[in-house]
Every structure is written in structure tokens, then in C-alpha cells.
C-alpha positions as CSV (number, residue, x, y, z in Angstrom):
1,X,-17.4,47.9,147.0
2,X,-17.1,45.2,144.7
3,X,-17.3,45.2,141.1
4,X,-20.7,45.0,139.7
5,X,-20.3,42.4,136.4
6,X,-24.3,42.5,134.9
7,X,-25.2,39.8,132.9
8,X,-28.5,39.9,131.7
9,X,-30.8,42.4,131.5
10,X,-34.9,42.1,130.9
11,X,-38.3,43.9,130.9
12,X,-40.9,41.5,131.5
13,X,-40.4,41.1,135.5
14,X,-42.1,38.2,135.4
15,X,-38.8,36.5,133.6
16,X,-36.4,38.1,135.9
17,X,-38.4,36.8,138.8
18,X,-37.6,33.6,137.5
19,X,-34.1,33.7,136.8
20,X,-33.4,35.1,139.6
21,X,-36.0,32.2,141.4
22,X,-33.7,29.8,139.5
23,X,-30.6,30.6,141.0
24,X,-29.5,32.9,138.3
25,X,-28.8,36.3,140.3
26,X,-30.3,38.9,142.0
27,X,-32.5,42.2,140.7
28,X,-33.9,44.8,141.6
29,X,-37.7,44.8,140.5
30,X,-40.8,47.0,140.9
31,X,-43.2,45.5,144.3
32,X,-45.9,44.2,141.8
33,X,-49.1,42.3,142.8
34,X,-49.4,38.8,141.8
35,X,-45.2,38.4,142.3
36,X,-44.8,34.9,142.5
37,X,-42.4,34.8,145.9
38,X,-42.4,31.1,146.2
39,X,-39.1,31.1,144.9
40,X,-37.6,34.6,145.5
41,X,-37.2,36.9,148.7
42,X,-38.3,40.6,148.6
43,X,-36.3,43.1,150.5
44,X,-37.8,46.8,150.6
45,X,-35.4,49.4,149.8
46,X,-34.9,52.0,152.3
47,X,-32.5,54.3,150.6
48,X,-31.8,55.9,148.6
49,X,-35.1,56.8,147.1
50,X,-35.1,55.0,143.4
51,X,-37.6,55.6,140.7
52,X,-38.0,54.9,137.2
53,X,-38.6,56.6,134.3
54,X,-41.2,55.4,131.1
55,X,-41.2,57.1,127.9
56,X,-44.3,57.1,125.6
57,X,-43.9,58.0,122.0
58,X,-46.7,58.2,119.1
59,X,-47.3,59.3,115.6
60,X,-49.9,61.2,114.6
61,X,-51.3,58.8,112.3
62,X,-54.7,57.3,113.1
63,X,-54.7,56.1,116.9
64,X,-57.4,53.4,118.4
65,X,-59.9,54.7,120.3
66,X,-58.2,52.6,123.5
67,X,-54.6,54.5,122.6
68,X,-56.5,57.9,122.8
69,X,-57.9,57.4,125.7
70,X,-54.8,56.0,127.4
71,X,-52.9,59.3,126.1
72,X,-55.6,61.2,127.8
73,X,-55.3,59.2,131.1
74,X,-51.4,59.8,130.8
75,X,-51.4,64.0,129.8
């Protein structure tokens, strides 16, 4: 296998999708409704299994009543 040389990384899918619509490389990116594919191609994984992992973090200073109830949802 080749050597893997990455040059940009992002969060916001919705940028990546259009980098890579642009020409700019490939990614690997969530299967999210409302994906533009105009521009891109989507090819399911098979194997091996991949996942992600999200970290929430909090202070226990006063929270809004919508980032209490979202903690709830979440624990």
C-alpha cells in the first residue's frame, strides 16, 4: 500500500464534501441526510467496521435549560 500524504483535515462535512466535490481529494465522511451528491460519489464501507467517537465536556457553572436537557438525552 501506498503512502497516505493527508492534507487537510475538517469538521464541518459539509466543507469536505465540497473540497472533495471540487477536485481536491477524497474522505471518508459520516452517510448524512441532505449530502449534496451532485458533485461527489458515495461508496458504503464494508469492512472493516469504523466508528467514531465524540466527547462532551461541561462545567458546572450555570447550564441553559436546552444544555441540560441535551446532557439528559446523552447520560
Amino acid at each position: 500500500m501506498g503512502r497516505i500524504i493527508i492534507t487537510f483535515e475538517g469538521e464541518e462535512v459539509a466543507t469536505v464534501a465540497g473540497l472533495v466535490g471540487s477536485g481536491l481529494g477524497v474522505s471518508l465522511l459520516p452517510d448524512l441526510q441532505g449530502l449534496d451528491t451532485n458533485k461527489v460519489a458515495q461508496v458504503r464501507l464494508k469492512a472493516p467496521e469504523s466508528h467514531r467517537t465524540i466527547g462532551l465536556a461541561w462545567n458546572e457553572r450555570y447550564l441553559p435549560p436546552a444544555a441540560i436537557n441535551f446532557k439528559n438525552f446523552l447520560f
